[in-house]
DSSP file (Angstrom, degrees, kcal/mol; ACC not computed):
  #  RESIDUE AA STRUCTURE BP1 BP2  ACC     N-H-->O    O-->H-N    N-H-->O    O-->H-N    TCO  KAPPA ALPHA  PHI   PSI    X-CA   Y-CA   Z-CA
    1    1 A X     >        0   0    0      0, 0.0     4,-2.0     0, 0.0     5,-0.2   0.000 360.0 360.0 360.0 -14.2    3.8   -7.3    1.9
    2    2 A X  H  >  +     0   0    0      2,-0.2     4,-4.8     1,-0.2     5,-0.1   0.867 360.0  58.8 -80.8 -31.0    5.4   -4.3    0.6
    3    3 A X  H  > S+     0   0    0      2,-0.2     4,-3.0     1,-0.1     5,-0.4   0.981 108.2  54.1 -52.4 -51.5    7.1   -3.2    3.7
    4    4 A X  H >> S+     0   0    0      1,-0.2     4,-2.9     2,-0.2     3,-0.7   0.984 113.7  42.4 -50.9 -54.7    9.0   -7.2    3.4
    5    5 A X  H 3X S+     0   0    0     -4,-2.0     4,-1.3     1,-0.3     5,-0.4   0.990 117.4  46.1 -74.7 -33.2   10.3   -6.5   -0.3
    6    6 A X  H 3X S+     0   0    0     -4,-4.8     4,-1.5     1,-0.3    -1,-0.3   0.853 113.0  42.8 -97.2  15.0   11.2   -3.4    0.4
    7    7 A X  H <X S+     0   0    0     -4,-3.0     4,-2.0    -3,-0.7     5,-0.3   0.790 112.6  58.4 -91.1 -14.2   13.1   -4.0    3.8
    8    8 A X  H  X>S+     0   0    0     -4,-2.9     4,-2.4    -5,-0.4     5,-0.6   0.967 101.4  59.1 -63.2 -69.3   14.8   -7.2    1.9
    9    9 A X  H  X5S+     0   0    0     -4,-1.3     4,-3.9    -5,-0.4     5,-0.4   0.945 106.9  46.3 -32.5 -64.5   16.0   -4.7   -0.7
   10   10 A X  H  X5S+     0   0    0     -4,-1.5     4,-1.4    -5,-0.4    -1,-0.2   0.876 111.1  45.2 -26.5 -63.3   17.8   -2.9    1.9
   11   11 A X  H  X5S+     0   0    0     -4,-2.0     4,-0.8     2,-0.1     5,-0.3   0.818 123.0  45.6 -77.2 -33.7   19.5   -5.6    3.6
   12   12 A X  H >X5S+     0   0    0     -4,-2.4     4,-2.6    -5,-0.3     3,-0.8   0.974 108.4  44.5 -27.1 -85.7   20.2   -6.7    0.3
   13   13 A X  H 3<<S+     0   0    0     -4,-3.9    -3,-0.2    -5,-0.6    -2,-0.1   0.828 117.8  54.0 -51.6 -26.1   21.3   -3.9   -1.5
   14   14 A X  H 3< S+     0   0    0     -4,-1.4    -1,-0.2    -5,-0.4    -2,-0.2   0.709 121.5  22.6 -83.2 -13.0   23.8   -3.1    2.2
   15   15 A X  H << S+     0   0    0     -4,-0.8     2,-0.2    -3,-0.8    -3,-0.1   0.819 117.9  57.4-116.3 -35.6   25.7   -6.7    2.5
   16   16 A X  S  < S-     0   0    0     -4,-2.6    -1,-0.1    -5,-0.3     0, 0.0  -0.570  88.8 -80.3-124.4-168.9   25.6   -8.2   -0.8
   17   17 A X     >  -     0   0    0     -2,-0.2     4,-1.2     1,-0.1    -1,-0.1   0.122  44.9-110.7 -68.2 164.0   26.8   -7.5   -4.7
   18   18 A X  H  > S+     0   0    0      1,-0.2     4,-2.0     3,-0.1    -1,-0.1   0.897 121.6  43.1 -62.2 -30.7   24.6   -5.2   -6.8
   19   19 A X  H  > S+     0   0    0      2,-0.2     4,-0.9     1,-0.2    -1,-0.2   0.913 114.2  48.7 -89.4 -13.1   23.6   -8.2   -8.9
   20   20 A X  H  > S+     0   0    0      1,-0.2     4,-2.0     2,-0.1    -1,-0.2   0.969 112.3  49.9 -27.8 -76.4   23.1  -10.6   -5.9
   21   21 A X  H  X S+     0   0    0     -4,-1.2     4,-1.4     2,-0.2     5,-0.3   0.510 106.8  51.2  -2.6 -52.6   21.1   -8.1   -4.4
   22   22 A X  H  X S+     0   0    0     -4,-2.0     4,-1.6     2,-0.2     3,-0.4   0.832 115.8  49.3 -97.2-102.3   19.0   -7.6   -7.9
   23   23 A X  H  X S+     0   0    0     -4,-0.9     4,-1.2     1,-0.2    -2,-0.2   0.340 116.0  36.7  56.0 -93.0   18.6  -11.7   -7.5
   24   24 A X  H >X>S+     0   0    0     -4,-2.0     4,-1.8     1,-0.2     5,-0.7   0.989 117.4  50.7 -59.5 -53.6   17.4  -11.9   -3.7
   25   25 A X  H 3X5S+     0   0    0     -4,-1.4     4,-4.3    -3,-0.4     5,-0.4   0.957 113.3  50.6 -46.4 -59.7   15.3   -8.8   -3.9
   26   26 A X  H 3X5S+     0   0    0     -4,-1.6     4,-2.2    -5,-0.3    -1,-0.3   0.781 112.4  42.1 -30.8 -46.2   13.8  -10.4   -7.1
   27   27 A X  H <X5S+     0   0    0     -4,-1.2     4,-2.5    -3,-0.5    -1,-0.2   0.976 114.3  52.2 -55.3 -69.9   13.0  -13.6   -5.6
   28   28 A X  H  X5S+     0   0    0     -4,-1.8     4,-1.7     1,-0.3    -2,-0.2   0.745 112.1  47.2 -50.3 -44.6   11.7  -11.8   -2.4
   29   29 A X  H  X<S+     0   0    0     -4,-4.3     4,-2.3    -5,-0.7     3,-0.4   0.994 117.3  42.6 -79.9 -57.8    9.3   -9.5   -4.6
   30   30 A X  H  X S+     0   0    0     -4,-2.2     4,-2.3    -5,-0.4    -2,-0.3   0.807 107.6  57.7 -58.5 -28.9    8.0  -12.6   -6.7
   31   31 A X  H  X S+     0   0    0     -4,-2.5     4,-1.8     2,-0.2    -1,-0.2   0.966 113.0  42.8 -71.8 -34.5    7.6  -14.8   -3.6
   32   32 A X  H  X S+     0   0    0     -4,-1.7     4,-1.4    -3,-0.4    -2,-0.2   0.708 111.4  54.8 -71.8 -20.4    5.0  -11.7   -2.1
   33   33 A X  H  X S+     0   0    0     -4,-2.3     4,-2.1    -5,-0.2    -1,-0.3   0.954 110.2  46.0 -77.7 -38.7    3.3  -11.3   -5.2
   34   34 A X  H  X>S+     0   0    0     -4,-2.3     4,-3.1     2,-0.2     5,-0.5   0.897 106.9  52.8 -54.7 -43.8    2.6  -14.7   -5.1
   35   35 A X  H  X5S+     0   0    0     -4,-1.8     4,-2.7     3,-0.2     7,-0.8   0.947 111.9  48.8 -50.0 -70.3    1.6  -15.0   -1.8
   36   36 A X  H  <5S+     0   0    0     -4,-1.4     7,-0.6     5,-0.3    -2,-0.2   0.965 115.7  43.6 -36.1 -66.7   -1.1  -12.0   -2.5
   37   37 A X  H  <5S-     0   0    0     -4,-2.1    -2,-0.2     1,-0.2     6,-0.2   0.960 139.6  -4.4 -63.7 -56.2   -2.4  -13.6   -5.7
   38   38 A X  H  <5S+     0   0    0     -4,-3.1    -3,-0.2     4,-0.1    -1,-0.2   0.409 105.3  73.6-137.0  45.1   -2.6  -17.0   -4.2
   39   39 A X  S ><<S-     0   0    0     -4,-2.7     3,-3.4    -5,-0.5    -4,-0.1  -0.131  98.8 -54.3-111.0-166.6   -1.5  -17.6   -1.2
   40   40 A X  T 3  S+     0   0    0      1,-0.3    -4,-0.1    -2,-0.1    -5,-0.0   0.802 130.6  55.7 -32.8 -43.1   -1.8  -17.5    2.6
   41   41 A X  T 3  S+     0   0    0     -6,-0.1    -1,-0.3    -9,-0.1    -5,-0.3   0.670  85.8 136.8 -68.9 -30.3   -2.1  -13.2    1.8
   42   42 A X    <   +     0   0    0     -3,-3.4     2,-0.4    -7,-0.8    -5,-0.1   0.379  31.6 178.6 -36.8 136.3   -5.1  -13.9   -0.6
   43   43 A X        -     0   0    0     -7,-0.6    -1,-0.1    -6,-0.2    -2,-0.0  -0.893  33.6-137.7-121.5 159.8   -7.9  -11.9   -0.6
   44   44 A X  S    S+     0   0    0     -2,-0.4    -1,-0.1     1,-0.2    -2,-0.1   0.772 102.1  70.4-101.1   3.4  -10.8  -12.4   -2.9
   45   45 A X  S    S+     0   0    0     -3,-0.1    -1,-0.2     2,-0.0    -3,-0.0   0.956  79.7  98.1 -48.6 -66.1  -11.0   -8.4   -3.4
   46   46 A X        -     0   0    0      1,-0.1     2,-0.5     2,-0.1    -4,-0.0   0.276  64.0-168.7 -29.2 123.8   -7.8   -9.2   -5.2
   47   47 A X        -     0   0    0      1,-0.1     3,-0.3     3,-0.1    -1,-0.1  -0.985   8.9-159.8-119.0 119.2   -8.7   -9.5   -9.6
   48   48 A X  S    S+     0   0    0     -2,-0.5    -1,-0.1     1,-0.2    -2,-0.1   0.795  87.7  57.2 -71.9 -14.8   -5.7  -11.0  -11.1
   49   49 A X  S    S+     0   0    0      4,-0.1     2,-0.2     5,-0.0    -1,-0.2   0.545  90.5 108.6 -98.3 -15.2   -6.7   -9.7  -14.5
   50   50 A X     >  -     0   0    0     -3,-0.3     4,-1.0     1,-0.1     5,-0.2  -0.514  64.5-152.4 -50.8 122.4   -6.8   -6.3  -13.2
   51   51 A X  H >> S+     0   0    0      1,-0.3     4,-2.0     2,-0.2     3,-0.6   0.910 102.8  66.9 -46.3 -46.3   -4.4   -3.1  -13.7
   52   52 A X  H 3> S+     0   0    0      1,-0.3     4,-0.6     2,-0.2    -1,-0.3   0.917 109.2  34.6 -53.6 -43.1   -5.5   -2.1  -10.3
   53   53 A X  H 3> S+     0   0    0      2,-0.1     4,-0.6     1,-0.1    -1,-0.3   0.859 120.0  42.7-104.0 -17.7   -3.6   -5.3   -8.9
   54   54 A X  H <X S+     0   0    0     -4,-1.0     4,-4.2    -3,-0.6     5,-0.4   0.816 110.0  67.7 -90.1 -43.0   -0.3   -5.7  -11.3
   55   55 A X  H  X S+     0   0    0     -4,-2.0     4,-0.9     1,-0.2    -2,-0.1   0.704 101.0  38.9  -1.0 -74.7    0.3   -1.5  -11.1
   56   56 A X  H  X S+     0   0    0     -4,-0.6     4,-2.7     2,-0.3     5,-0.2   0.815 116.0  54.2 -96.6 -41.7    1.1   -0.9   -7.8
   57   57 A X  H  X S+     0   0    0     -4,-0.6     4,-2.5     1,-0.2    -1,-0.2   0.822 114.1  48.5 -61.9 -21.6    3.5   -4.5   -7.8
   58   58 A X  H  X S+     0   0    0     -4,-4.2     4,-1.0     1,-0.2    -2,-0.3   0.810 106.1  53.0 -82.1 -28.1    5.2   -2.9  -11.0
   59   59 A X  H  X S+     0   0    0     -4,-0.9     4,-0.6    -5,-0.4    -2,-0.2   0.721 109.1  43.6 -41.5 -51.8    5.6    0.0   -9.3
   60   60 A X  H  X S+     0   0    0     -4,-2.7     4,-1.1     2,-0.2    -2,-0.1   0.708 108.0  76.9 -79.0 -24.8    7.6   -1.7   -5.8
   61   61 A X  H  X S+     0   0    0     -4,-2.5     4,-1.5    -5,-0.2     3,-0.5   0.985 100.2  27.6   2.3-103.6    9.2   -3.3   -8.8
   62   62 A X  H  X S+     0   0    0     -4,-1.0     4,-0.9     1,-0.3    -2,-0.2   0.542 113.9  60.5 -73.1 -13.8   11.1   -0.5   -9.5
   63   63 A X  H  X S+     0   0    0     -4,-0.6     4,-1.7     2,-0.1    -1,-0.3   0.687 106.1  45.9 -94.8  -0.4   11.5    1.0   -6.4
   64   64 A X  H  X S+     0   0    0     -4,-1.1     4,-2.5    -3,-0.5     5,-0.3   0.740 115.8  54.9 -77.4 -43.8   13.3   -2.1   -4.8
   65   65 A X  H  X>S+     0   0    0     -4,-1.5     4,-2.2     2,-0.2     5,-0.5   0.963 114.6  35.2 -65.3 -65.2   15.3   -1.9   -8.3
   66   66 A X  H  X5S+     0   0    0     -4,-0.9     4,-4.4    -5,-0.2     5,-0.4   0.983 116.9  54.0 -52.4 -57.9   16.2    1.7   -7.7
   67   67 A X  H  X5S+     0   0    0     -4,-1.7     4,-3.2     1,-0.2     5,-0.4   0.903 111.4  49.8 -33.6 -56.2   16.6    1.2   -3.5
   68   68 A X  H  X5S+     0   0    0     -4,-2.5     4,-3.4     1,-0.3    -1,-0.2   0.923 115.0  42.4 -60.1 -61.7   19.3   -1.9   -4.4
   69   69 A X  H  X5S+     0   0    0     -4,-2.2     4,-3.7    -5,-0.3     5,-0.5   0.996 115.9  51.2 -49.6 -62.3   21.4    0.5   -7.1
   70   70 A X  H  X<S+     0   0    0     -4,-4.4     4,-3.2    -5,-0.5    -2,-0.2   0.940 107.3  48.7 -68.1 -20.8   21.3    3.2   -4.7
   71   71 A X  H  < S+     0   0    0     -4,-3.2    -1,-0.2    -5,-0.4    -2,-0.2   0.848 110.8  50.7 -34.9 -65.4   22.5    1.2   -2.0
   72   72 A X  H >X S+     0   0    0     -4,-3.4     3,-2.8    -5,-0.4     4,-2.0   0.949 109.7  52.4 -61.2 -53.6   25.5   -0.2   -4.2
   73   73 A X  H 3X S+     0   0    0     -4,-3.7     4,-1.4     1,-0.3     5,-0.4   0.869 108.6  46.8 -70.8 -21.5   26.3    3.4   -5.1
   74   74 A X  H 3< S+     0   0    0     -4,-3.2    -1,-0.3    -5,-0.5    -2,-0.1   0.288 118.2  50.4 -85.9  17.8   26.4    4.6   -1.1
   75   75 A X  H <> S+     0   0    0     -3,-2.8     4,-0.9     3,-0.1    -2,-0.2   0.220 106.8  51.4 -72.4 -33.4   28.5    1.4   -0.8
   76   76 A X  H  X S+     0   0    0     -4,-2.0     4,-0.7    -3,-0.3    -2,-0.2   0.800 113.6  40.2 -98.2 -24.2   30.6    2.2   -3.4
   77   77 A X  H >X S+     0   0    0     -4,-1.4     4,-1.7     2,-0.2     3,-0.7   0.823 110.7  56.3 -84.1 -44.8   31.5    5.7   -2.2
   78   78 A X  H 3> S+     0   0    0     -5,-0.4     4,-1.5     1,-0.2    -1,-0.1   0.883 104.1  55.6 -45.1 -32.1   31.8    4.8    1.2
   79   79 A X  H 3X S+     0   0    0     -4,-0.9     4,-2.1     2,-0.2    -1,-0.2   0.679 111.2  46.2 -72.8 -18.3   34.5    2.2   -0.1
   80   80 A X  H XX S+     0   0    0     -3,-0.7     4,-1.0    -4,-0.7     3,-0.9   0.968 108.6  51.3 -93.0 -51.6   36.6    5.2   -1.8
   81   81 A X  H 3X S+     0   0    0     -4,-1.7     4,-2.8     1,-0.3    -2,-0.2   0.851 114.5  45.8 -42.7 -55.1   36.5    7.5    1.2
   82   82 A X  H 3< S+     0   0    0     -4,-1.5    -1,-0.3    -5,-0.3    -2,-0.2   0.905 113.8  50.9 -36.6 -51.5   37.8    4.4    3.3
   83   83 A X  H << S+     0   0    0     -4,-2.1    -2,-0.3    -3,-0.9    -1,-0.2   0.931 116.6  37.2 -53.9 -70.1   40.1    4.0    0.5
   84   84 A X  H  <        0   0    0     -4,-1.0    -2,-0.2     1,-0.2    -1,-0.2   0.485 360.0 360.0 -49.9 -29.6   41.3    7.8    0.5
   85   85 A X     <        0   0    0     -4,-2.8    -1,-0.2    -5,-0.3    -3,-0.2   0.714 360.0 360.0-124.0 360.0   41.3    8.2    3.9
């Protein structure tokens, strides 16, 4: 499930606004966590009450967060180079 948020961050963070972008990716990350806790993805390994299991989702968190910003900013220089040259 991690591979989806973080290629949705991508295509995200390349077509649409940063704060769209922060939005969809958001959505996209809460609909796979759901899906893992209780959905179609369950497993019954899975402890919701567990560090072991919120950790790693706080963790793709913030790196979808980070992808989406960096994204904007290679969006935003690409638009001044266009601009300048």
């Amino acid at each position: 499930m991690d591979i989806v948020v973080i290629a949705a961050a991508i295509v995200a963070g390349l077509l649409l606004s940063r704060t769209r972008a922060l939005v969809v990716t958001g959505l996209v990350w809460a609909g796979a966590l759901a899906m893992v806790a209780w959905g179609p993805a369950h497993n019954s390994n899975v402890h919701l009450d567990s560090i072991g299991f919120w950790a790693p989702w706080g963790v793709v968190a913030v790196l979808v967060a980070g992808i989406v910003y960096g994204c904007s900013a290679l969006r935003a220089r690409r638009d001044r180079n266009v601009a300048l040259g």
